[in-house]
N, C-alpha and C positions, 0 to 999 in steps of 0.2 A: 573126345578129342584130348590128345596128350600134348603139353607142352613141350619144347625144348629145354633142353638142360644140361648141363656140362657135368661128365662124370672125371674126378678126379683121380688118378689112378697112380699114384704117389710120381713116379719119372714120364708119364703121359696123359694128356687131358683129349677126352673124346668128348667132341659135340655130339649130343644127339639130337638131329631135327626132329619133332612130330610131328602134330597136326596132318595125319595116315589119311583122312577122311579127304581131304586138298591133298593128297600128294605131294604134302609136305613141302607146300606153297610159301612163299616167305612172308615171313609175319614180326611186326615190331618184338617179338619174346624171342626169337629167332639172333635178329641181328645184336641184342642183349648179351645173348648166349655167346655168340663172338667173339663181342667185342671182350667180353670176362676173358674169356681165353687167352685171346693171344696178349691182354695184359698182364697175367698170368705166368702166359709163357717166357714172358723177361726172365723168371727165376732160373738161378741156375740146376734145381733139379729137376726141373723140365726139358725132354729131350726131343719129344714130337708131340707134335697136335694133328687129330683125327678128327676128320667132318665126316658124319652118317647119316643116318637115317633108323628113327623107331621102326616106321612102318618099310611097304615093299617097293616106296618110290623115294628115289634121294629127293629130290626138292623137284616142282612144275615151273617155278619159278616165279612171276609177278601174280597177286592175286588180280583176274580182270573187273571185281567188283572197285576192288581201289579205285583200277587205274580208272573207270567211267569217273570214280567220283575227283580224280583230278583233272579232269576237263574242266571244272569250274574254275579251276586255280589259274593264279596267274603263271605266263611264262617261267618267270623267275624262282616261285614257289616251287614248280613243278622239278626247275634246276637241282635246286635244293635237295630236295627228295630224291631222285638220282643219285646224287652226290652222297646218301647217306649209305646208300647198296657202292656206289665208286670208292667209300671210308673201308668198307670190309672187305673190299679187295684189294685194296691195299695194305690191310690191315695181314692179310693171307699172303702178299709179297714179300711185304718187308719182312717177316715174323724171324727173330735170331733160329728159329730150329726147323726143323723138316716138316713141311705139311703132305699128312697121305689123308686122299679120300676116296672112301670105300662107298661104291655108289653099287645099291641094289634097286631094279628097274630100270631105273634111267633117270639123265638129269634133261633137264627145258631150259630154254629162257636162262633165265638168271641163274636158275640151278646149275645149266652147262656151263655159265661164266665162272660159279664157282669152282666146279669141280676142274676145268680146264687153269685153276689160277693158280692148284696145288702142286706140289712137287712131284707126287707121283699118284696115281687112281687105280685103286683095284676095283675093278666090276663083274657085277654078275653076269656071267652068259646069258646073250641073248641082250642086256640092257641097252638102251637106245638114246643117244646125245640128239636133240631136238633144239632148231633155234626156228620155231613158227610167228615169231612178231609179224613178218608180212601176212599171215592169217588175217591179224587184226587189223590189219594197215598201221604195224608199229616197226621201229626198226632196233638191232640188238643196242644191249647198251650192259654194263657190267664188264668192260671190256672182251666182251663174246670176240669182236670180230680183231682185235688186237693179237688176241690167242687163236683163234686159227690158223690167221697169217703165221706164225710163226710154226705153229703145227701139222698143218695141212697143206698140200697143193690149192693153188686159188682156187680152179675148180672146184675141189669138192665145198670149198668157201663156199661159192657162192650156189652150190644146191642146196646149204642148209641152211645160207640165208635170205637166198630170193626166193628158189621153191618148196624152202620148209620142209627140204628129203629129211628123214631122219638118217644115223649113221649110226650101226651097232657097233656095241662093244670089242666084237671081230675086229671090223673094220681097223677102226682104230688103234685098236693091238697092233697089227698088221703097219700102220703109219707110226707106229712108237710112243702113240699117244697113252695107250692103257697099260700098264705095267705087267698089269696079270690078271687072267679070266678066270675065273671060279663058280663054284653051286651058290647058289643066294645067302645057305647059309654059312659059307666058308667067307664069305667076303669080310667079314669085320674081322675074324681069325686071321687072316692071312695079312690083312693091313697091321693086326697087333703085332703081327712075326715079322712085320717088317720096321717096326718101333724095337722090336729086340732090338735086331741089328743094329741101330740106328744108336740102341743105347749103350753098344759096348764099343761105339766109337767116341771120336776125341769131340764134344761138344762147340769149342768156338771153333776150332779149325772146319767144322760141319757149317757153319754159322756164316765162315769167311768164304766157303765155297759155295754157298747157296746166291750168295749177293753178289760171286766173279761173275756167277753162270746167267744171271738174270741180267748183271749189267752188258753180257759180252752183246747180247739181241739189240742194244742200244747205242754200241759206242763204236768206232771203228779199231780197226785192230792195233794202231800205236797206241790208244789209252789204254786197249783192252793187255798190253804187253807190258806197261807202266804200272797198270794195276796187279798184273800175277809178282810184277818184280815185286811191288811195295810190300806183298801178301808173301810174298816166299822169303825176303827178307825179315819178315816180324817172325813167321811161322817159325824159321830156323831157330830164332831165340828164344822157342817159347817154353816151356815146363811139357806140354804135349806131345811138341818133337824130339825134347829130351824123354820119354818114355817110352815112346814111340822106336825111333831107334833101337835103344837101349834093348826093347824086348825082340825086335829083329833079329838082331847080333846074337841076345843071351837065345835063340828062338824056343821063344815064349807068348804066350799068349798079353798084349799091351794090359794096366789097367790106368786107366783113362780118368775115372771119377768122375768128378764134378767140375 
């Protein structure tokens, strides 16, 4: 069994989930790993964060020997613990920089909440998004069914969480959910090549459109028009847009920095 552990890669931080032997099932060293990260990712030489996987499955998502053992817990206990998988997902919304996850396999459960919570998903052909909690008589929770809706037709919602259909990485593609399909082992490649990009762009202005795009699914469109103004208004002023421009006009390739 290998642990999780955050590779630091001087402008990009990759989690990599283990524990191959579970299918890189979540585990307290896991959400650790996270949490380091996207504290991490505050700095400003950090441009993206990567979630993966050592082994050949992203995450299965809840271990089911825990969850027997929190039947003894009380309700509220139980809250709690939820709430600590609900922290890393938030932890993966809010984050100032672009999150790509490179899912080889397939993600489950929680695993799907994850990878559905990042910015963008490169998967391996063939891998398969699974929300089976009604197997167990459990229902999703990581906000699974918050990102569907937003992702999916109800429909196919509710195949994958009333009858546990699985939905491949195809699929998905296809509904605009998967970024790009790849060999299993191009998948972490092609998520790095997309942290290039990511790093020869302007960082807070990345930062400011990551937080329009997520708040636009929540607000209605007069706050959603107040906030581009307040955000096009700063952006104009800022040292970014002045480079920005600038290498337009001079046409040139922008540099952005830090």
């Amino acid at each position: 069994m290998s642990d999780p552990y955050l590779e630091d890669a001087g402008d990009r931080l990759i989690v990599w989930n283990g524990n191959a032997h579970m299918r890189g099932a979540l585990s307290p060293e896991l959400y650790a790993v996270i949490t380091e990260a996207f504290a991490k990712a505050q700095e400003p030489r950090i441009r993206a964060v990567v979630l993966t996987s050592t082994g050949g499955f992203f995450c299965a998502g809840g271990n089911l020997n825990v969850l027997i053992a929190r039947r003894d817990m009380a309700e509220d206990a139980r809250r709690d613990k939820i709430d600590e998988l609900h922290d890393l997902i938030r932890l993966i919304r809010s984050s100032p920089v672009p999150v790509i996850c490179a899912v080889k396999g397939g993600a489950a459960g929680a695993g799907a909440s994850i990878a559905l919570a990042c910015d963008m998903i490169v998967a391996e052909e063939g891998a398969k998004f699974t929300a089976s909690y009604v197997n167990a008589g459990l229902v999703p929770d990581g906000g699974l069914t918050a990102h569907l809706a937003r992702m999916v037709p109800r429909q196919l919602a509710m195949e994958m969480c009333v009858l546990a259909q699985p939905v491949t990485a195809e699929r998905m593609q296809a509904l605009g959910v998967v970024s790009q399909l790849c060999a299993a082992d191009d998948v972490v490649p092609q998520a790095l090549a997309i942290v290039d990009r990511i790093a020869k762009g302007p960082r807070v202005a990345q930062g400011r459109i990551r937080e329009m795009v997520a708040r636009a699914y929540d607000q209605d469109e007069a706050a959603q028009l107040d906030m581009e103004r307040d955000g096009m208004a700063w952006a104009a002023g800022a040292d970014e847009a002045a480079e920005g421009i600038a290498a337009f006009l001079e046409k040139r390739a922008p540099e952005f920095g830090t």
